[in-house]
One Martini backbone bead per residue (centre of mass of N, CA, C, O) as a GRO file, in nm:
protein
  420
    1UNK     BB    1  10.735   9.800  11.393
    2UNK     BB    2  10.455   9.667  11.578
    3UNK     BB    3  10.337   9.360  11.737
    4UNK     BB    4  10.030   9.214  11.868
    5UNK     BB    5   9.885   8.850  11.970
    6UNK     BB    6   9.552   8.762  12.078
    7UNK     BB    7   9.270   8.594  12.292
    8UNK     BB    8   9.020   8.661  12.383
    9UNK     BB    9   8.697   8.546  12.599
   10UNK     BB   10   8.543   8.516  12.299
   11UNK     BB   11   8.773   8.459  12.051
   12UNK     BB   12   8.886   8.700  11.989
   13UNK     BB   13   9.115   8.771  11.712
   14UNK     BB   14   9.401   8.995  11.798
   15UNK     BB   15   9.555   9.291  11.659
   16UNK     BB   16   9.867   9.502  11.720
   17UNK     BB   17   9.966   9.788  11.550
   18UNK     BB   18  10.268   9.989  11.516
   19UNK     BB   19  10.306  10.310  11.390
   20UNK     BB   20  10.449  10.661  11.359
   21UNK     BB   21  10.418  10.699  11.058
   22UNK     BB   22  10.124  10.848  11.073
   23UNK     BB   23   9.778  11.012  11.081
   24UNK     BB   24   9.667  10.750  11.052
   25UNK     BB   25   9.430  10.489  11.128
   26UNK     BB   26   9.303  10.114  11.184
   27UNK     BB   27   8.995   9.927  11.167
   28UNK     BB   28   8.913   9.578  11.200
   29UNK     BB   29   8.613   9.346  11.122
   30UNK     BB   30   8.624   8.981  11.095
   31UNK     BB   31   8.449   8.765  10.924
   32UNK     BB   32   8.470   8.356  10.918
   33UNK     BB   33   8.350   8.155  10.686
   34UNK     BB   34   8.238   7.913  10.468
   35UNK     BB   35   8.276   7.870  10.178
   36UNK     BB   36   7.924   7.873  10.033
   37UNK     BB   37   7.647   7.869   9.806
   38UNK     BB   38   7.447   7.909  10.040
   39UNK     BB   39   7.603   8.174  10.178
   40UNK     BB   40   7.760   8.382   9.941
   41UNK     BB   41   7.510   8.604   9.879
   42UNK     BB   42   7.428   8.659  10.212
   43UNK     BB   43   7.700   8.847  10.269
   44UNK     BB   44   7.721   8.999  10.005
   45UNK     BB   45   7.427   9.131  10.119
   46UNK     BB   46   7.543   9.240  10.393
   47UNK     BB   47   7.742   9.432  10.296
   48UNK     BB   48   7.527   9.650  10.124
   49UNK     BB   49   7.308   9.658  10.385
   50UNK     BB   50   7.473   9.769  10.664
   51UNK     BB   51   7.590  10.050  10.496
   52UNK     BB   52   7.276  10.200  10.484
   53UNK     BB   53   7.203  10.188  10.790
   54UNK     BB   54   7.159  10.294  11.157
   55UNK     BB   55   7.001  10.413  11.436
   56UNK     BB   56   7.198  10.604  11.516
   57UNK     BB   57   7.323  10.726  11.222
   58UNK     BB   58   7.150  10.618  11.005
   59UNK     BB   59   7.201  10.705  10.687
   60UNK     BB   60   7.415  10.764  10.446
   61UNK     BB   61   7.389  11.089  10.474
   62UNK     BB   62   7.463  11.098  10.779
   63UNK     BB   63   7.738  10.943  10.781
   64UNK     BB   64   7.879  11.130  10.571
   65UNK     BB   65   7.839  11.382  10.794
   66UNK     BB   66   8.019  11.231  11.041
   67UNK     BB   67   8.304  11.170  10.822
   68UNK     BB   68   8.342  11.464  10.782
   69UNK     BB   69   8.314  11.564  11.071
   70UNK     BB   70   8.604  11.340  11.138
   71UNK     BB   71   8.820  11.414  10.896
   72UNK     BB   72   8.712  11.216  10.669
   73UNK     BB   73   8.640  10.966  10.707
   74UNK     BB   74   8.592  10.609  10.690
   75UNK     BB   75   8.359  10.341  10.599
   76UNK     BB   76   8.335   9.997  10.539
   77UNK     BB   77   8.172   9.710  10.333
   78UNK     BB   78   8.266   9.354  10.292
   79UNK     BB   79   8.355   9.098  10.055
   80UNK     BB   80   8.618   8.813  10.078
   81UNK     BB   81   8.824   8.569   9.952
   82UNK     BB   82   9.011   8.337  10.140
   83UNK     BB   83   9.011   8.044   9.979
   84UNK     BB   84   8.749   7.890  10.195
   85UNK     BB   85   8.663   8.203  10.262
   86UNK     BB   86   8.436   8.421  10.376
   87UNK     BB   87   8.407   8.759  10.415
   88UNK     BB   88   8.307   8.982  10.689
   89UNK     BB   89   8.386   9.355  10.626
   90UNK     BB   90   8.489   9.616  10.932
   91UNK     BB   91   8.609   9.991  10.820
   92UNK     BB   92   8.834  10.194  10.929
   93UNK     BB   93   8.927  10.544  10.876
   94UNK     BB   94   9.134  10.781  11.042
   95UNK     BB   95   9.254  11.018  11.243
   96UNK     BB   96   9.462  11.102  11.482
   97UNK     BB   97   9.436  11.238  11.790
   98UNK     BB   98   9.646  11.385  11.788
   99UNK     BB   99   9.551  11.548  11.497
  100UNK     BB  100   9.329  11.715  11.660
  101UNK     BB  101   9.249  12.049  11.700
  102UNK     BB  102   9.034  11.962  11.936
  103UNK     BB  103   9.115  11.671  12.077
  104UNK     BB  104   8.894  11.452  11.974
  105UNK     BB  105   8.757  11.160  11.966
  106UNK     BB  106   8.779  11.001  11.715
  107UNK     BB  107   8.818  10.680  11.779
  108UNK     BB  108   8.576  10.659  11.931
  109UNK     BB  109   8.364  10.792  11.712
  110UNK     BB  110   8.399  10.539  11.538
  111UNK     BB  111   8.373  10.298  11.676
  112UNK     BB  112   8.069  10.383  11.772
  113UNK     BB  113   8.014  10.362  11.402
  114UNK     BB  114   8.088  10.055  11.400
  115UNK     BB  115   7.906   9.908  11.627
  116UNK     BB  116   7.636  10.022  11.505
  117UNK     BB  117   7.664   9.879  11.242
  118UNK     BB  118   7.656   9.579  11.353
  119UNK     BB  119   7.451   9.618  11.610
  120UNK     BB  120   7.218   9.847  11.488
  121UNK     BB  121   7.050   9.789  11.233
  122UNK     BB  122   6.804   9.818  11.048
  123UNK     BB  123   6.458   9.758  11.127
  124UNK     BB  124   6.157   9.529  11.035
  125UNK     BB  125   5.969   9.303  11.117
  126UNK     BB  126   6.229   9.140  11.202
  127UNK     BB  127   6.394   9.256  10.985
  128UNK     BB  128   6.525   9.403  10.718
  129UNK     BB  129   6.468   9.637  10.574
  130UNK     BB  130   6.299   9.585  10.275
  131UNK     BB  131   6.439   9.810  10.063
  132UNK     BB  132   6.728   9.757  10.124
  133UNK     BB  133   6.735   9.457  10.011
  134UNK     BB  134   6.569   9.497   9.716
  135UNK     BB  135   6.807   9.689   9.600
  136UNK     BB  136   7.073   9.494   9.645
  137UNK     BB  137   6.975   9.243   9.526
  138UNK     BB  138   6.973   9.395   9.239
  139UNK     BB  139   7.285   9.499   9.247
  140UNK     BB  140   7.406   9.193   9.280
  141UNK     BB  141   7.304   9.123   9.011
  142UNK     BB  142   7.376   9.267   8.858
  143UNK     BB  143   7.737   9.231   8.936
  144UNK     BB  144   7.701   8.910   8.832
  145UNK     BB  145   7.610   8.997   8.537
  146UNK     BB  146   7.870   9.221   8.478
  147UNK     BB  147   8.132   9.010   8.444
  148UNK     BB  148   8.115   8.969   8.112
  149UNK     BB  149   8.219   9.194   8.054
  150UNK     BB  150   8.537   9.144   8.204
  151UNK     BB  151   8.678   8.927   8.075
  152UNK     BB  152   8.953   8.926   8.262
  153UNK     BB  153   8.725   8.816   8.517
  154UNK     BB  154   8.550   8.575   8.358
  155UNK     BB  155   8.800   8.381   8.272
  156UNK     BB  156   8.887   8.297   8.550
  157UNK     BB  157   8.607   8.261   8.638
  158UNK     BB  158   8.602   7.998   8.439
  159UNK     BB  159   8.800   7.835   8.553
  160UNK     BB  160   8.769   7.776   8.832
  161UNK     BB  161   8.481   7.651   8.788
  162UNK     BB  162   8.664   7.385   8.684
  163UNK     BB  163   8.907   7.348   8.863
  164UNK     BB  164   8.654   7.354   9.132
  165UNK     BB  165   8.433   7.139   9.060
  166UNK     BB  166   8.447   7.016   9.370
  167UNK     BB  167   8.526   7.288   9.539
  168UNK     BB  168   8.487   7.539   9.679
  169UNK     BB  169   8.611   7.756   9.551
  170UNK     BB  170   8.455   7.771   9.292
  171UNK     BB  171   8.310   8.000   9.399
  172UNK     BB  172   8.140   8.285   9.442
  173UNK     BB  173   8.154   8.580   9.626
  174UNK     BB  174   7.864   8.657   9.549
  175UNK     BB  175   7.718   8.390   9.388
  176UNK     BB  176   7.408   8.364   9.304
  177UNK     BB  177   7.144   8.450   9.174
  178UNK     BB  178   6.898   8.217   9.285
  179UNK     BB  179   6.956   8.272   9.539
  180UNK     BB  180   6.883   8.550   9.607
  181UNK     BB  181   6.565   8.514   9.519
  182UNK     BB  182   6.544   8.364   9.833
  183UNK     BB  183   6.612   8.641   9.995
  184UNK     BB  184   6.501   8.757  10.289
  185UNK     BB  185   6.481   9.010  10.552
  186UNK     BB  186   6.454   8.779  10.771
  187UNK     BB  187   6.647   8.579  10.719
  188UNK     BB  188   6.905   8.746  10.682
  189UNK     BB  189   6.859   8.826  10.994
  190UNK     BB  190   6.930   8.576  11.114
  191UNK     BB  191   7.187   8.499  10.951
  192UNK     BB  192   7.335   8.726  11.125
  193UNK     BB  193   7.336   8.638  11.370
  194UNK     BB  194   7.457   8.371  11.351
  195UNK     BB  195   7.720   8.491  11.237
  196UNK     BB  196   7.809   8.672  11.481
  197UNK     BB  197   7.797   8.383  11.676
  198UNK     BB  198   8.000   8.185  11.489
  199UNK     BB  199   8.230   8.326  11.370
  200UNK     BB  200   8.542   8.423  11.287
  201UNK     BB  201   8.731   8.639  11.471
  202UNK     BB  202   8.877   8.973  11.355
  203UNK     BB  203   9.044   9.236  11.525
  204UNK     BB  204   9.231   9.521  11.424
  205UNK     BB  205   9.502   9.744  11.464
  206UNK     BB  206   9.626  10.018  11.342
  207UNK     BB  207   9.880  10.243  11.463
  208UNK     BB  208   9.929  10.396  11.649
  209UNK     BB  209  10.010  10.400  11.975
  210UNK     BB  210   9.832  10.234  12.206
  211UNK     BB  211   9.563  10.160  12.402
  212UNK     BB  212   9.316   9.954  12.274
  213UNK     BB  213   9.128   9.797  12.541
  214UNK     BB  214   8.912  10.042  12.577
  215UNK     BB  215   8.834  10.107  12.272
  216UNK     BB  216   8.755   9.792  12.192
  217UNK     BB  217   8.588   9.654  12.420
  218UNK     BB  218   8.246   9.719  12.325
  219UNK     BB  219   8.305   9.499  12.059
  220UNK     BB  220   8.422   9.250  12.237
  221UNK     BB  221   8.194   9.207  12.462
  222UNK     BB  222   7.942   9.170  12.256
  223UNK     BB  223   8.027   8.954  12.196
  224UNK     BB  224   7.999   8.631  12.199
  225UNK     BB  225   8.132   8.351  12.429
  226UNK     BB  226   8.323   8.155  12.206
  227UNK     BB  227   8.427   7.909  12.012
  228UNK     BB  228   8.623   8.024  11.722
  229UNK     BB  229   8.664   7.847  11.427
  230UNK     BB  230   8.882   7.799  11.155
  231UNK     BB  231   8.846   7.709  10.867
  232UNK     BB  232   8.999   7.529  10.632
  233UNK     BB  233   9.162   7.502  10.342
  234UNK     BB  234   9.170   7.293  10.074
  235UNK     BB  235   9.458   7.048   9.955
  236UNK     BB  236   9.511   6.987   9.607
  237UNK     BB  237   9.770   6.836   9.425
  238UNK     BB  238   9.702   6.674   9.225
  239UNK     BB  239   9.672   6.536   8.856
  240UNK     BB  240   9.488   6.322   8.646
  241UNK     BB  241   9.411   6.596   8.464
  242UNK     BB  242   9.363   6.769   8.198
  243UNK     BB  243   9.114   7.050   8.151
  244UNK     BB  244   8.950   7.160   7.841
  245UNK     BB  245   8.803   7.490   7.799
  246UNK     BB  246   8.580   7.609   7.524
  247UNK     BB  247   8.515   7.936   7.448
  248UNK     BB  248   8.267   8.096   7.233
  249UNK     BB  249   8.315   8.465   7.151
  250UNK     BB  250   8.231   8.779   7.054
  251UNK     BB  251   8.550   8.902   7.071
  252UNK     BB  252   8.880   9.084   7.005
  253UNK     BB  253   8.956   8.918   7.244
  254UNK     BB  254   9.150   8.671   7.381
  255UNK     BB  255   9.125   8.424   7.613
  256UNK     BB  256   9.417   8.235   7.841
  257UNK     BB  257   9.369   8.027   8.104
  258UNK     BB  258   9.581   7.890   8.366
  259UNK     BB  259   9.617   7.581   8.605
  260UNK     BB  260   9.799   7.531   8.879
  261UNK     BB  261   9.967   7.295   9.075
  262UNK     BB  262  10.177   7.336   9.381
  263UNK     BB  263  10.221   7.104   9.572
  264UNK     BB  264  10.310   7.007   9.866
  265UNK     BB  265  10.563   7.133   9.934
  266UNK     BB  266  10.514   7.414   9.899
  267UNK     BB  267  10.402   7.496  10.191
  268UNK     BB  268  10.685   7.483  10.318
  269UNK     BB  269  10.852   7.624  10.054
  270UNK     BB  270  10.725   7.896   9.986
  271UNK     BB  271  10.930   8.117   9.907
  272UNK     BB  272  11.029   7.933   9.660
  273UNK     BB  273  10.759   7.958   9.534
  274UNK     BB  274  10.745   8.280   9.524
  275UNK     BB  275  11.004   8.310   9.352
  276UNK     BB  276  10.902   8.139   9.105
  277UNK     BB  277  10.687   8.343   9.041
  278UNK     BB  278  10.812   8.598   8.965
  279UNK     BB  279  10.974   8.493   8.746
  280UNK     BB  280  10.782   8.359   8.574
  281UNK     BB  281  10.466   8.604   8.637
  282UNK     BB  282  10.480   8.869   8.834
  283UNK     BB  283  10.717   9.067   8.637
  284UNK     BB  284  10.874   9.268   8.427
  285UNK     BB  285  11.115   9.001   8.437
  286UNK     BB  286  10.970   8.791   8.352
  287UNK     BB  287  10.950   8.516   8.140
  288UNK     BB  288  10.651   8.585   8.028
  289UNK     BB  289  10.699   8.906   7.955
  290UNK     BB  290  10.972   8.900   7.795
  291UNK     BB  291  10.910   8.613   7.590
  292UNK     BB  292  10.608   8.621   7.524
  293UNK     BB  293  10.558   8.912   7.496
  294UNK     BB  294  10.798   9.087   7.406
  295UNK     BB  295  10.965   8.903   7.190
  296UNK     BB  296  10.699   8.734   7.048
  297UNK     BB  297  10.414   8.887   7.091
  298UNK     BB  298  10.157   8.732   7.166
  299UNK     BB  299  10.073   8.923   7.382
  300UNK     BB  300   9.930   9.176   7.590
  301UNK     BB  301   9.934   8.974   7.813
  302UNK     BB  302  10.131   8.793   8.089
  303UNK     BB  303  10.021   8.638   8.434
  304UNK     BB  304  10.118   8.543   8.738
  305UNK     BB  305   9.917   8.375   9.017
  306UNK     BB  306   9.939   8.333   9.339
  307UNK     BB  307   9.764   8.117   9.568
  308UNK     BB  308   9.821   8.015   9.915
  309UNK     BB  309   9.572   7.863  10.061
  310UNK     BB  310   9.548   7.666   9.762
  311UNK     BB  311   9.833   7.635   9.603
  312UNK     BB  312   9.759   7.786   9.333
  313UNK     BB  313   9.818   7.904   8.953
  314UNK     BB  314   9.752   8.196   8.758
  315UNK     BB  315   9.734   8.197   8.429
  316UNK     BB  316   9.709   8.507   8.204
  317UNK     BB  317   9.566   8.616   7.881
  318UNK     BB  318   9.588   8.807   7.597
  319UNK     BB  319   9.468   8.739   7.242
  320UNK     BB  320   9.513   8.633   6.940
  321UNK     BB  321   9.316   8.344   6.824
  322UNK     BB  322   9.578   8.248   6.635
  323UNK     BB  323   9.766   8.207   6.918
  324UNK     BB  324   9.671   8.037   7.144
  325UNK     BB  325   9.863   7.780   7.120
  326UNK     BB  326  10.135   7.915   7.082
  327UNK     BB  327  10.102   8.062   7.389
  328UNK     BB  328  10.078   7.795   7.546
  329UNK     BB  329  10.372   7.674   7.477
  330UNK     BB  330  10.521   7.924   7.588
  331UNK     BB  331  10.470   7.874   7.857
  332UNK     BB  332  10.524   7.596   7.917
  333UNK     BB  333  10.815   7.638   7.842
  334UNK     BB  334  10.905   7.823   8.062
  335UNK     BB  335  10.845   7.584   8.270
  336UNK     BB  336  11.014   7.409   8.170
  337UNK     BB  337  11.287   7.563   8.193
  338UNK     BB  338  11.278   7.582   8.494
  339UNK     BB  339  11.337   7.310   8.537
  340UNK     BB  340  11.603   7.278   8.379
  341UNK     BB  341  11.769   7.569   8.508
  342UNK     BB  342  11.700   7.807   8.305
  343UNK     BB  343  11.793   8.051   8.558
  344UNK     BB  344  11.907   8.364   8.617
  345UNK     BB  345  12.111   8.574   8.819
  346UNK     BB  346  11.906   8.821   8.734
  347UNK     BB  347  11.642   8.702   8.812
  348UNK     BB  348  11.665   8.657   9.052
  349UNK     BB  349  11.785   8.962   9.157
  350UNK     BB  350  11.504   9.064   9.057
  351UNK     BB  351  11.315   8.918   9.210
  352UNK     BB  352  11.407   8.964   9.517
  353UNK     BB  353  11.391   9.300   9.477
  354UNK     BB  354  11.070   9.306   9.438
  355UNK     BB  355  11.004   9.186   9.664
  356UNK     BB  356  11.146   9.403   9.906
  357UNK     BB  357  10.971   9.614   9.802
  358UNK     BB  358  10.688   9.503   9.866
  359UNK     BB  359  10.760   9.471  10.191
  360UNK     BB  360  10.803   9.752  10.220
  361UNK     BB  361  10.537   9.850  10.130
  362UNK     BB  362  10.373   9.841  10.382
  363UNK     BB  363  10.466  10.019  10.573
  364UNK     BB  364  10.271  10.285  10.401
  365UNK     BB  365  10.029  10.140  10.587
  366UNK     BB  366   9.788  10.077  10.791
  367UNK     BB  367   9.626   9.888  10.609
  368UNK     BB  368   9.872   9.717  10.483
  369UNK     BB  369   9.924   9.628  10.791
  370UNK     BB  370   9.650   9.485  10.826
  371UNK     BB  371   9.651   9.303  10.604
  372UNK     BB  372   9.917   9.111  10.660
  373UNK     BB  373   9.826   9.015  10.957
  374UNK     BB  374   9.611   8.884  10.871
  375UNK     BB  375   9.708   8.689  10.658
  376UNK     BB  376   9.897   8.543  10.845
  377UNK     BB  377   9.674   8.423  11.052
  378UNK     BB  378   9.520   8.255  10.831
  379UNK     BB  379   9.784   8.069  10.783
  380UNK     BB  380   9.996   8.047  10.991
  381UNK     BB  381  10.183   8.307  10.940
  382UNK     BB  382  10.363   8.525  11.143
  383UNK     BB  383  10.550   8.776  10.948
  384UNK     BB  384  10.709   9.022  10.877
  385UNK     BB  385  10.844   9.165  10.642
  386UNK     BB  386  11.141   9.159  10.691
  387UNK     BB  387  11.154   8.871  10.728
  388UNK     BB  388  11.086   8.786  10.452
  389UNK     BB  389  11.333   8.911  10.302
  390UNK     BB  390  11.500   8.755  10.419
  391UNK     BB  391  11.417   8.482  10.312
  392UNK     BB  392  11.453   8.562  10.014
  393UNK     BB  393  11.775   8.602  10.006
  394UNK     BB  394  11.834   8.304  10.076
  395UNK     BB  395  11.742   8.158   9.826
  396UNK     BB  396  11.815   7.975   9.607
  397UNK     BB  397  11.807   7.778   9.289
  398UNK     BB  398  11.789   7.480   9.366
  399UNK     BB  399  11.489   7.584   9.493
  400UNK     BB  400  11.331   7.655   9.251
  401UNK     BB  401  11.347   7.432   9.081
  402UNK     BB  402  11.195   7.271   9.256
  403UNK     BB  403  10.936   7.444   9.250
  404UNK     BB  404  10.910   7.357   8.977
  405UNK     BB  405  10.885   7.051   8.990
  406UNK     BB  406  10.603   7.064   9.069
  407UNK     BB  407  10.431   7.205   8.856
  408UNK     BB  408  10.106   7.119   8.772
  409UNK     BB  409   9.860   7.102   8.480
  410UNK     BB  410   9.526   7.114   8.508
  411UNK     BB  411   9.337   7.408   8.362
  412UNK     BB  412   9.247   7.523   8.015
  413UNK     BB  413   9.130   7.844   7.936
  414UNK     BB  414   8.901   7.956   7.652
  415UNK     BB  415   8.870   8.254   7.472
  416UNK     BB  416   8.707   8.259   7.193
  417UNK     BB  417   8.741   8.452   6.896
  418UNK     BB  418   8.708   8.543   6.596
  419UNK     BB  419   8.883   8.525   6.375
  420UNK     BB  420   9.128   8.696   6.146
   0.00000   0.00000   0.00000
């Protein structure tokens, strides 16, 4: 696997990766804002509007008639956040044209497909189809109405919005119900000009090794050329006080969730941190796993999620409502044991193992490796998975123990169920 990353004339960060192990390739293009309450609905609502329908190639059952004629090809609208960044991402895969029957220029027409797509939506009376928009709309309030059904996804959400409650992250990927009912087919199609126009622009290729940059050409061209600075996430260290907050609710499992602030050394030390993180609880070995849920039994589920952009981990757990308390003891126990080095050596090169064979399955698909090297560009920390496993295998005992004596608790959310 190779990579090489460059900044067109437009400003647009190009990335190309390159692999003969796959049948398929992967270009995806990134528009990247700055996470915020007032635009965060209206970008939500341009993924699921922009991929009904395009002036070449028409409305959705014809896009997927063409999809299908070019061996089955994808192509998706998505937004997902990233720190306090908020993306819309236009994504193709397609089978390489090297194995295409009649040598077909599959790469070429998805290209096509992607550029009508980004560059050409359906229009009227100046701004977005207007039932395109009033549909979309209506399912996009239903998505966000809809997020209460998933205790488990709902009670997370319900801890960001506690523990960062005056920070963008706090904000909601899909936006608010109320801001969506403000939002007509001209303003939408205002904003996503703006958007075209000055957000932060990555293109990527993953797949066969190949000349990109006639291929690529058509969509690098269009954009206009001008600085596309990239947003930082602001990164709160300190925690003055530590935020308690239950919701009581009729569900037949309670939620717990913690939120932890992983300090500032945390960010240098990263590995550290990473290593730290799979001990404690992102893995079928970890401490959590083993003594929380396995040994003590305590509760259904138990595991840490470190987000690296935002520097901060969170505890997820679902327990029985009369549990709440006592898994809360057991995990911060967990917490505590760590900072006091008591971590063996099993545990570490379990957790070491576990980490080396994900950076290896990168390398599975051309999808995951342009996925890892945008997450990489957006950190400004570009290196192989092959590099981070050197660097994982080579981290100490006495690093991890420092990684955990940084971590302090912040916020504690508790979907409290009625007791049995």
């Amino acid at each position: 696997m190779q990579y090489s990353t460059f900044i067109t004339a437009s400003g647009i960060v190009r990335c190309d990766i390159f692999s003969n192990n796959f049948k398929t390739d992967c270009i995806t293009v990134d528009l990247f804002m700055p996470l915020d309450i007032e635009t965060a609905s209206s970008i939500a609502l341009l993924s699921a509007v922009l991929k009904r329908g395009n002036e070449k190639y028409g409305e959705m059952d014809k896009i997927g008639a063409f999809l299908e004629k070019n061996y089955g090809a994808t192509m998706s609208v998505t937004t997902s956040k990233a720190g306090e960044l908020q993306s819309l991402s236009f994504s193709i895969r397609f089978l390489s044209d090297r194995f295409a029957i009649e040598k077909e220029p599959v790469a070429q027409n998805l290209v096509s497909l992607l550029y009508s797509c980004i560059f050409e939506p359906i229009t009227e009376n100046g701004g977005f189809k207007a039932s395109f928009v009033e549909q979309e709309k209506q399912n996009l309030k239903d998505k966000i109405a809809s997020i209460i059904n998933d205790k488990r996804v709902y009670s997370l959400e319900k801890c960001k919005q506690a523990m960062f409650e005056h920070e963008k992250y706090g904000v909601y990927e899909y936006g608010d119900i109320k801001k969506i009912d403000e939002i007509t087919p001209k303003g939408l199609y205002r904003f996503y000009q703006k958007l075209i126009g000055s957000a932060a622009l990555f293109i990527n290729y993953a797949g066969f090794e190949r000349d990109t940059s006639g291929l690529l050409k058509p969509l690098c061209e269009k954009f206009e050329a001008q600085s596309r600075p990239i947003a930082e996430t602001s990164v709160i260290n300190e925690v003055s006080h530590v935020k308690e907050v239950t919701e009581d609710m009729n569900v037949a499992q309670s939620k717990l969730n913690l939120g932890f602030r992983l300090g500032k050394a945390a960010q240098k030390d990263l590995f550290a941190t990473k290593m730290f993180n799979v001990i404690f609880g992102s893995s079928p070995t970890s401490k959590l796993f083993m003594n929380v849920r396995e040994k003590q039994s305590l509760c259904y589920y138990c595991a840490a999620r470190h987000d690296t952009p935002k520097n901060v981990m969170f505890v997820q757990s679902g327990v029985e409502t009369k549990d709440l308390d006592r898994t809360e003891e057991a995990i911060l126990k967990e917490l505590d044991d760590m900072k006091k080095g008591n971590i063996t050596d099993d545990e570490i090169l379990f957790a070491k193992l576990a980490m080396c064979n994900s950076y290896n399955a990168v390398a599975d698909s051309a999808a995951s490796m342009e996925t890892w090297y945008l997450s990489g560009m957006l950190q400004g920390k570009l290196h192989t998975p092959e590099e981070y496993a050197e660097r994982i295998m080579n981290i100490t005992k006495d690093e991890i123990i420092s990684a955990a004596e940084r971590v302090t608790l912040d916020t504690v959310y508790k979907l409290k169920g009625a007791a049995k």
